[in-house]
N, C-alpha and C positions, 0 to 999 in steps of 0.2 A: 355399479352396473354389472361389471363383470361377475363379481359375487353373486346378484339374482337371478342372473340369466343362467350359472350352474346351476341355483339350485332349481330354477325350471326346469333343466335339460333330467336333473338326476329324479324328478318326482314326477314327471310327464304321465301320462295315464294310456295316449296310445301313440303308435310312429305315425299316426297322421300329423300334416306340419300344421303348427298350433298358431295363430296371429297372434297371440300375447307373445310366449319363447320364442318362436322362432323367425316371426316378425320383429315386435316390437321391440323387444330385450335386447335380439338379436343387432337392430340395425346402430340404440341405444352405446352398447359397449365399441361400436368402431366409432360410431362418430362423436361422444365425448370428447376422448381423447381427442381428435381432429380437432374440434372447436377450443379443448385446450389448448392444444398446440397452438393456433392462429395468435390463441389471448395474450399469451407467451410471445409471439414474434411482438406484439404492439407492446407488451409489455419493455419489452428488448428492444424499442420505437428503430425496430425492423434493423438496425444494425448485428446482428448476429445471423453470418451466413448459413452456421451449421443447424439453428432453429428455423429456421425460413425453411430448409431443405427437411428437415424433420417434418415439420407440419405438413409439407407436402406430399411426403413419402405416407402420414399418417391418412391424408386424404384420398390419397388414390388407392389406400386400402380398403377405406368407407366405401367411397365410389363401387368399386369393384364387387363387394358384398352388397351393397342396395340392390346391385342389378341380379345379381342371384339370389338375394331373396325373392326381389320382385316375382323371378320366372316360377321359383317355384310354390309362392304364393298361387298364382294361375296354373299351377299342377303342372308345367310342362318341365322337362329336361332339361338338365343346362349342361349340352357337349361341354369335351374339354377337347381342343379351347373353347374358348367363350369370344365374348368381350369385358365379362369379367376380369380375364386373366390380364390383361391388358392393365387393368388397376393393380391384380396382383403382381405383376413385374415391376411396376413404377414406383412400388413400395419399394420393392429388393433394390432399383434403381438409382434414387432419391437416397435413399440409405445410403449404398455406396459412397454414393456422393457426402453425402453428408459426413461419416468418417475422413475421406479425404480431406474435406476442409479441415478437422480436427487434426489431421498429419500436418499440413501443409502449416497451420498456425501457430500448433503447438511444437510442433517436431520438423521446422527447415531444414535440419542438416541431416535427419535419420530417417527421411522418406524411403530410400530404397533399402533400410532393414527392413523398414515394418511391411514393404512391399514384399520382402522377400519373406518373412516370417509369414504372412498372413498366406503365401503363396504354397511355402510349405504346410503350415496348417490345413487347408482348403485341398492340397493333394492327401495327405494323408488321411482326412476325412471321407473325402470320397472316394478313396480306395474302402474304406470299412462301408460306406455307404454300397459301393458298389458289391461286394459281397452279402448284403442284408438286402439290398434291392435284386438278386440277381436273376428274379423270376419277372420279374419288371423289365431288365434290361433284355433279356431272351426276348420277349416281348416286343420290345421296341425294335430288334433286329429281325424278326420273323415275323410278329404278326401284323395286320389290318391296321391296327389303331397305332402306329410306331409314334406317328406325331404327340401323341394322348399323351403314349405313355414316357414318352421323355420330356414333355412338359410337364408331369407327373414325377419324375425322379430329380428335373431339374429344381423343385422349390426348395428339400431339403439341401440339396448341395449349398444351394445359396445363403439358405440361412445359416450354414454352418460355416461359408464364406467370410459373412458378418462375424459369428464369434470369435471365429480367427485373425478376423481384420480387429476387433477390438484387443484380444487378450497381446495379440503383434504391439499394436500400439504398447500398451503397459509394459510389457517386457521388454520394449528396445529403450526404453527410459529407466528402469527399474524399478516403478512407482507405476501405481493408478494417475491416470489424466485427472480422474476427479470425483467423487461425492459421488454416488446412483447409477457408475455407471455396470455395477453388477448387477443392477434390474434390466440392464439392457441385455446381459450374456443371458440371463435365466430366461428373459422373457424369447430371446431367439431361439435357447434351448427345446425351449417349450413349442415354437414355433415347429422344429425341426422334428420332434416328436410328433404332433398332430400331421406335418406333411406327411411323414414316412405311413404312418398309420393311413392316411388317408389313399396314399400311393397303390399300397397293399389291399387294402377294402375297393378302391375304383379297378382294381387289374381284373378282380375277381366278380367284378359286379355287384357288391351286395353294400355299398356307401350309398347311407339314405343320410337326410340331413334330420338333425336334432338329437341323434347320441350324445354319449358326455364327451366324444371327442372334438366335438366345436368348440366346450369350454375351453381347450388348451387352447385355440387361436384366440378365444377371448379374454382369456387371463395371461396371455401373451401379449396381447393390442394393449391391455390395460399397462402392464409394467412400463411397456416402451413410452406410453406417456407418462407415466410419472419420470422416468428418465427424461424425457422432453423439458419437463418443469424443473427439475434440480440443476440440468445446465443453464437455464436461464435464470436461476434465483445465483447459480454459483459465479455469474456473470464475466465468463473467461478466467476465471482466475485461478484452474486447475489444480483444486483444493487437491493436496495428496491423498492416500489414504495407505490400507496395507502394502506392502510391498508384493510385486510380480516376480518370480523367480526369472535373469532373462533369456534362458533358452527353455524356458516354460514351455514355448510353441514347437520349436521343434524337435525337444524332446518329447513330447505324446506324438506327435506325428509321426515320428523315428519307429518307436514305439509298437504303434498302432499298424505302420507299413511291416513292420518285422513280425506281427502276428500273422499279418493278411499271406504274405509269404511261406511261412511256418506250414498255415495252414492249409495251404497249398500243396504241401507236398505231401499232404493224409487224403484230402479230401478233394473233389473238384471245385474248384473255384474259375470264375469267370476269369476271362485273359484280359480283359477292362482291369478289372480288380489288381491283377499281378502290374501290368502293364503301370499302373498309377501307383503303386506302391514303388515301383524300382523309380523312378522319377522323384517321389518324394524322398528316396534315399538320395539319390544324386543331387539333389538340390540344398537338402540337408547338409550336405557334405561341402558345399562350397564355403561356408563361412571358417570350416576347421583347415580350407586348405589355405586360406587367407587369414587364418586366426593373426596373425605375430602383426602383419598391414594393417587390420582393424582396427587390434588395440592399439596400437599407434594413433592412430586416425581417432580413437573416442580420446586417447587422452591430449592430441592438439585440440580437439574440440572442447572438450571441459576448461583446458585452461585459457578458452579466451570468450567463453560464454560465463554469463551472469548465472550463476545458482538458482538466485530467489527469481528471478524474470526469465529466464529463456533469451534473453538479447545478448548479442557482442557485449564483452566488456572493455575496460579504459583498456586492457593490455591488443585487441582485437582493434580499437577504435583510432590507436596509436601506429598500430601496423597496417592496418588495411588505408585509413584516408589519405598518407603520403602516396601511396600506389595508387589512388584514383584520382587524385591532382596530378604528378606528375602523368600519368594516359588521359588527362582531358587535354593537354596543350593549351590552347588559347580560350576554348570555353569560359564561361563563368560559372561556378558554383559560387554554394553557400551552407554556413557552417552555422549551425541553429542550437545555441544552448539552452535549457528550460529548466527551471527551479521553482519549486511548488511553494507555494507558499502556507505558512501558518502549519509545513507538516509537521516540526518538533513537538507543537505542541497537543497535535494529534497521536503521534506518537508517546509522547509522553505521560499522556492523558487517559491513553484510552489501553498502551499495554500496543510492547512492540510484534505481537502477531496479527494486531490489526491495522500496523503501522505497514505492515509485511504485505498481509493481503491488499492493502490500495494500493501501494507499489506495485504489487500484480496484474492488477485491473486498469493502471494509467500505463503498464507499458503495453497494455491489448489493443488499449483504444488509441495509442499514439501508431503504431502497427498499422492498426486499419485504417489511419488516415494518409499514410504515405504509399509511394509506388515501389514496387519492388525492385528499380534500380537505386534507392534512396538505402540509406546505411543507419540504422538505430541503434544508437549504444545507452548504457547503463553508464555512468561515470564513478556512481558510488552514491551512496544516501538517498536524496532525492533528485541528483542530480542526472540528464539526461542529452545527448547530444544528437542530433540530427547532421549529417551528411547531406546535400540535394543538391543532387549532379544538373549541370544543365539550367541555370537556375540564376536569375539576376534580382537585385532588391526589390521587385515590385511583386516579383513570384513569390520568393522568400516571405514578404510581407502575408502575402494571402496565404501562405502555408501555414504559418503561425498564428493567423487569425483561426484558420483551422483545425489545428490543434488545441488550442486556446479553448472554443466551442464543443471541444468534443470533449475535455476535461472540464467541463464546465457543469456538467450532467450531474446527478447524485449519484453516489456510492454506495450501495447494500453492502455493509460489512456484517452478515452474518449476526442482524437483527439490530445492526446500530446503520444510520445512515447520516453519512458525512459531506458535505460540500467541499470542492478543495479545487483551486485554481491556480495559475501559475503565473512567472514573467517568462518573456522570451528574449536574450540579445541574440542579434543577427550580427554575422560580418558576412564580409564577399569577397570570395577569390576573384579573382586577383587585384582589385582597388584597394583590401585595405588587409592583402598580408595574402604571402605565396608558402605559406608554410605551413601545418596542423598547430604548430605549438604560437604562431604570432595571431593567427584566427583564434584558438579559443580564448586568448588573452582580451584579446578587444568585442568576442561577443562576453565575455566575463562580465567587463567594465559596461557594457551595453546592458548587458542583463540586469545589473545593480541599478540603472540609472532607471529602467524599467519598473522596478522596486519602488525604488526612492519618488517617483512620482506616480506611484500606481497606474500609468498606463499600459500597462499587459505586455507590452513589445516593445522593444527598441533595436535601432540599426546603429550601429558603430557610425559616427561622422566624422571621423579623421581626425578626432583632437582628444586631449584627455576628458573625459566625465566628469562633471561636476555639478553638482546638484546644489546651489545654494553657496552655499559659504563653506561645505561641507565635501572633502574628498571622496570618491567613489572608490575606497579603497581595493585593490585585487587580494584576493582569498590568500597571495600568495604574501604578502606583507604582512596581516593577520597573523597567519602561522607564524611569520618572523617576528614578529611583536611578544610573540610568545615564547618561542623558541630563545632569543637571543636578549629576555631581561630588559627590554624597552620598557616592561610598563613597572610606574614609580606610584607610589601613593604622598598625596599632603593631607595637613592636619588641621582640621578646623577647628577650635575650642568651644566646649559648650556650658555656659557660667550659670551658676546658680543664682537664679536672681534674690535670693533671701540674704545668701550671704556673703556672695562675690566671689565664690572658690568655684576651681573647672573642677565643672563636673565629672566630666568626661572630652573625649574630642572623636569627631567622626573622619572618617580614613575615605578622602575620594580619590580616586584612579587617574591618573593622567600618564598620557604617550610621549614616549620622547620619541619621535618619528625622525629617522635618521636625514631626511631630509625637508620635512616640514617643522621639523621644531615642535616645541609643548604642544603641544595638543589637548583641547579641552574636551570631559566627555560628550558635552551634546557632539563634538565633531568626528566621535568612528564609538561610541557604543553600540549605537544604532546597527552599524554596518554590523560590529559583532552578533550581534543578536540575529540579523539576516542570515550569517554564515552557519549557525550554529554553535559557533564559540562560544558563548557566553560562560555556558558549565566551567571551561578550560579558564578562562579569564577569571570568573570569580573565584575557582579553588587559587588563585596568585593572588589574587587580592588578599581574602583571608589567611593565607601565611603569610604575607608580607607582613598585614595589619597584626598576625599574631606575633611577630616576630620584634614587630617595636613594642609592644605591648609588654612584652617577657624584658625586652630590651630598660625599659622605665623602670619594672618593678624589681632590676637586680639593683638598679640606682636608686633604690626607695621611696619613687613616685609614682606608686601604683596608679593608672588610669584607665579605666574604660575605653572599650574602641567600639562606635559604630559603623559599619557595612550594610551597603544596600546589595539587595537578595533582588534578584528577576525572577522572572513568573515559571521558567522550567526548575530553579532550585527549588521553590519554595515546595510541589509538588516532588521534589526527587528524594524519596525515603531511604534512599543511604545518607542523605547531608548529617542526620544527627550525629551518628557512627564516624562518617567523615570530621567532624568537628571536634566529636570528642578525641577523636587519634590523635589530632595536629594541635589539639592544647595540651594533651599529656604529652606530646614530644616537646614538649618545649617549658612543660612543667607547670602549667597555667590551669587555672578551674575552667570552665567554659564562661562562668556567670562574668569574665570578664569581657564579654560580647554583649555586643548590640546587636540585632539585625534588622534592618528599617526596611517595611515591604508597603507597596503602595495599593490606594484601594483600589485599581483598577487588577491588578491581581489576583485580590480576591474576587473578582467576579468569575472567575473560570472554575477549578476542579475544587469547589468550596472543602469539598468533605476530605480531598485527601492533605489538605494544605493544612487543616485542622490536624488530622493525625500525626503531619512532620511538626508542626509549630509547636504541639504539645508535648509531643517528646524532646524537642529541645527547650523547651521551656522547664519542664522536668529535669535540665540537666543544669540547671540554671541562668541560663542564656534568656534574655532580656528581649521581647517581639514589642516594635514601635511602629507606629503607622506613617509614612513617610507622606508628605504632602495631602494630608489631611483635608478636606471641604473643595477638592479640587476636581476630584470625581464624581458620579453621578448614580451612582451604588446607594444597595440598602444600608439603612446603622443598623442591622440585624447586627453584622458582622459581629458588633460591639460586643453584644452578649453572648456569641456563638462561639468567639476566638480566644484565645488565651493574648492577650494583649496587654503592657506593661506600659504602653507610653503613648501618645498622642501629639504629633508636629505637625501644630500649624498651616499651612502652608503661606509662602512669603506672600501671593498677593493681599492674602489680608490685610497684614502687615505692614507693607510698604503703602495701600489705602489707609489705613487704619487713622491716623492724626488728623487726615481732610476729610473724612467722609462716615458721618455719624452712624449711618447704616451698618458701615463694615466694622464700626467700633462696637455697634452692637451684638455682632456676630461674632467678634472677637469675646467678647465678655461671657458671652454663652456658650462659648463652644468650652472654655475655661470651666464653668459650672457646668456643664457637661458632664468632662472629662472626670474631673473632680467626686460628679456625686456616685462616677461607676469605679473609685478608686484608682485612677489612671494620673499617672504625669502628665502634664501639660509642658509641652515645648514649642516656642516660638521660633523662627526662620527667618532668615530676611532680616534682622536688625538690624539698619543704616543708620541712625542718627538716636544721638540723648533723650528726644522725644518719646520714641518710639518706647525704647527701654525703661524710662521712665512709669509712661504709662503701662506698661507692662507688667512693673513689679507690683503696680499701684489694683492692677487686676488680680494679682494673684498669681498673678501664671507662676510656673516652675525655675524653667530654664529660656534661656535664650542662647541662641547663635546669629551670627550674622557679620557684614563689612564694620560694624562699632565698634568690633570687641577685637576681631581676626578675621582676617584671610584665611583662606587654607594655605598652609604653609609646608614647605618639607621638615621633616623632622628636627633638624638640625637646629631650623629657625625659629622653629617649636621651643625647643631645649630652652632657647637663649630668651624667649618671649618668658617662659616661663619662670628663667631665674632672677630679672627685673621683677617681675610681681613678687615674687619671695621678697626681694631685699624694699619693696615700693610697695608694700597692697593696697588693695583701694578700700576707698572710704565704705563703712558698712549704708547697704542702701543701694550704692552707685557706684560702677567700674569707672574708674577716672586713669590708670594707669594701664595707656593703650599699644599696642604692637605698633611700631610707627611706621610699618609698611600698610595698615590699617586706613581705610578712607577717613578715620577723624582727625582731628590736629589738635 
């Protein structure tokens, strides 16, 4: 619009006002943008303050121009002022405003730079203003129309206000806020040139409407809304961009007063001009006389604010919540922890700059869901804590409901859009811990139980968490499970049903929990996987397993070892590199690995799971499908993956002898296997039956309670030098581990 309506202004044929240009084009280029703007606040389902104030600021620019067209549509004059100008100030207004919310959002702790920056900017502008206007300003002090013509010098000031209030912002950060918003400097620029121009053409009398100087407020109105639209597509999440130098502002101001000055002492210049020039020196000057305070001041500030988010961090969140517990006395508060769920493996999936940006975007909207005496920190990862002073469990409850609601929304990441929800444990000062570090412990355990039952929230209730049969273990065990060698591997053996010899044996994980004792994995893998850990746990797994592995074959019983892979390894394209290190430190090929992945695995980042699978399959490394027919996935996979083996899954199996159906499935799934050249391995083999029919199928291998337990290594050895000196009958494993359920 704004494009056409140039080039009606530049091809016009006479200065009579034209109804197509200077009507219709005319009214066209304010109020698009407007009606964009609006589309934008509903798009942004009216939660973004500084869009709401945008579209309004763009509307009372429309407004303001309808009404000047209209008059001069009808041939009459439109004084200045008007009631036009009334929309035009409500722009400049609305504007302001609107920055401010962007200071106050984006920049809590650096208001009064950018206050003061923008302050110096805006004097030393209008010091050069007031020397370029100074036939204007004579004017305003001497003649008739003074009101005109300082409503007339006031628009550029303003606008030039604005770019100073914008470029302040950038430079007291040392980054742009975000994406477009240098169409908002140019489009004010442009603003600020069509005022002055017009300032100067009304002093003189001879500003008609429909020169090409309207284009510049119309290719000005235009930029500011596309600025409109790039914050609300950027949806808070103050995309960087090039860097702002940060005395950018008041070094041209400096600058700029130092010329006005200069030239002052050749020529005459207005005493306005001098007058605002020395002020923009003196104000300038405050920040060098406090420089050494400052820096001080920015570097407590960086080190207890979050980088990637703009929030307190845990070192902020540690020293500030002791000091608003002990000043609340007897009040209640409440300590609100939030943990996103499913985000590893959006992160891991999708590439950790977009893992970055929603982490931007959930600490906006958790922001504008709390009050501002409520305390927001970053904890690290995804993890997030809330402060709510004043605040007993039923409050607490609704707070979290509403955060809950507001993370609940879709994600625009920059043309991918994400879902992504969270849990929340609550505790409450003072019924269940008077201290930062015994509340976040027990909203910890709250949060996990939150998890584990997928209800969104939970409240600490005074006892320890437990979900099931299943400990809620605290993040801080995990670490120590890691940290301090608790976790052990046992050996299951896996026999060749053709000939009776192990195959191989597969390596499952078990905790020796310093005060629950062994531990099986259904009862804390799970938890690892919530934490994060898994990466960490499985790289221990795999050296341990490669380490008995290397261990057998300096004894001359070379054997295979199976491990199960989780859904973040099998995507993580260093495993192959990692795998190949830790078998050449230890001397081993790789091809003496197994890695059992399930099909529910593959249903997520097909394509990149395929590029790690194959290059560790390429290295020799053996991919087996772990609990096979259990899932609800395509058998694409089958032909899509580089796949080497095929396990059963036990309930077949354990149906199998009662229930002709599942013996049918069993038979097939063998023919299956078989005609895409693939192993077959059965699971779950409890009884003679079982095995029997088994070999009688075809199948490959079996494992199961008939043959072995998983056992520790040790017990492994000893099972296995009984069958050396006892083998079993060819056909049928008769000579059994006697810790084994047959007799």
């Amino acid at each position: 619009m704004a494009a056409a309506y140039s080039a009606g202004l530049a091809f016009r044929s006479s200065g009579d006002f034209s109804p197509l240009v200077d009507g219709f084009l005319d009214l066209l280029t304010v109020w698009v943008p407007a009606v964009v703007g609006w589309l934008m606040v509903h798009r942004t389902r009216r939660r973004r303050p500084e869009i709401i104030l945008a579209a309004g600021a763009l509307s009372f620019q429309a407004a303001g121009e309808t009404y000047y067209v209209v008059k001069s549509a009808a041939g009459e004059d439109v004084p200045l002022p008007s009631p036009a100008d009334v929309g035009y100030l409500g722009f400049y207004l609305l504007m302001l405003a609107t920055l401010a919310v962007v200071i106050r959002r984006r920049l809590p702790d650096m208001t009064w730079a950018v206050v003061l920056d923008s302050a110096v900017g805006a004097l030393g502008a209008a010091a050069m203003l007031a020397v370029v206007l100074d036939p204007i300003l004579s004017s305003v002090l001497d003649g008739p129309h003074s009101v005109a013509m300082a409503l007339g010098a006031a628009y550029p000031l303003l606008d030039l206000l604005l770019v100073a209030a914008v470029i302040g912002i950038a430079a007291s950060t040392g980054h742009s806020v975000g994406r477009g918003w240098g169409l908002l400097v140019l489009g004010l620029l442009m603003f600020t040139g069509a005022d002055i121009g017009y300032a100067l053409l009304e002093l003189n009398g001879v500003y008609v409407v429909g020169t090409p100087l309207d284009a510049a407020w119309a290719l000005g109105i235009a930029l500011i809304g596309i600025w409109v639209v790039t914050q609300a597509r950027n949806d808070a999440s103050g995309n960087e961009s090039r860097p702002v130098p940060s005395q950018a502002v008041p070094a041209l101001a400096t600058v700029a007063s130092l010329v006005v000055l200069i030239l002052g002492t050749q020529v005459r210049v207005a005493m306005l001009a001098v007058v605002l020039a020395s002020l923009t020196l003196a104000l300038a000057a405050l920040p060098l006389v406090f420089r050494q305070r400052i820096r001080l001041a920015d570097m407590q500030r960086q080190a207890r604010t979050d980088e990637l988010t703009g929030l307190p961090n845990r070192r902020a969140l540690y020293t500030d919540v002791p000091r608003r517990l002990a000043s609340n006395g007897r009040r209640h508060s409440a300590v609100l922890l939030l943990d996103l769920n499913k985000f590893k493996e959006i992160n891991d999936s999708l590439g950790h700059d977009v893992g970055d940006a929603l982490l931007i975007q959930v600490a906006a909207r958790l922001s504008g869901q709390l009050r501002p005496t409520d305390l927001l920190a970053r904890m690290g990862g995804d993890e997030f804590v809330a402060h709510i002073d004043n605040c007993g469990v039923e409050e607490a409850q609704a707070v979290a409901l509403k955060l809950r609601a507001a993370l609940a929304e879709p994600y625009d990441l920059g043309g991918v859009t994400v879902h992504v929800n969270a849990s929340i444990g609550i505790s409450c000062c003072p019924d269940q811990g008077q201290d930062l570090t015994m509340l976040l412990r027990r909203a910890d355990m709250a949060m996990y139980t939150a998890k584990s039952t997928h209800g969104g929230q939970c409240v600490y209730d005074g006892g320890e968490v437990i979900s099931g049969t299943t400990q809620s273990h605290p993040v801080q065990m995990l670490n120590q499970a890691l940290r301090k060698d608790q976790l052990l591997l046992h050996f299951q053996p896996k026999i060749d049903l053709g000939t009776g010899d192990v195959r191989g044996v597969e390596a499952l994980v078990r905790w020796q929990h310093p005060d629950l004792g062994l531990l099986q994995p259904d009862d804390f893998l799970k938890r690892f996987e919530e934490a994060g850990l898994m990466p960490d746990l499985t790289g221990i797994v795999l050296g341990k397993a490669l380490d008995q592995a290397a261990a057998w074959a300096e004894t001359g019983r070379p054997l295979s070892v199976a491990v199960n892979l989780s859904a973040p390894s099998i995507i993580d394209s260093g495993l192959p590199d990692q795998i190949g290190a830790m078998a050449a430190e230890r001397g081993l090929s790789p091809s003496v690995l197994v890695l059992e992945i399930t099909e529910d695995v593959l249903v997520g980042d097909r394509d990149r799971a395929c590029e790690v699978l194959t290059a560790l399959r390429g290295m020799g490394v053996r991919i087996a499908v772990d609990d096979f027919g259990k899932g609800y996935s395509s058998l694409s996979y089958l032909r899509e993956l580089p796949i080497d083996e095929l396990k059963l899954d036990k309930s077949f199996i354990l149906s199998m002898t009662d229930d002709s159906r599942a013996t049918a499935l069993v038979v097939s799934t063998i023919d299956l296997a078989h005609s895409l050249g693939l192993d077959m391995t059965a699971e779950g083999v409890e009884s003679e039956d079982a095995f029997r029919a088994l070999s009688d199928y075809g199948c490959d291998v079996a494992q199961g309670f008939f043959m072995s337990r998983p056992v520790p290594a040790a017990e492994l050895d000893a099972w296995l030098a009984v069958r050396r000196h006892h083998p079993p009958r060819t056909g049928l494993f008769s000579i059994l581990y006697p810790g084994s359920s047959a007799t």
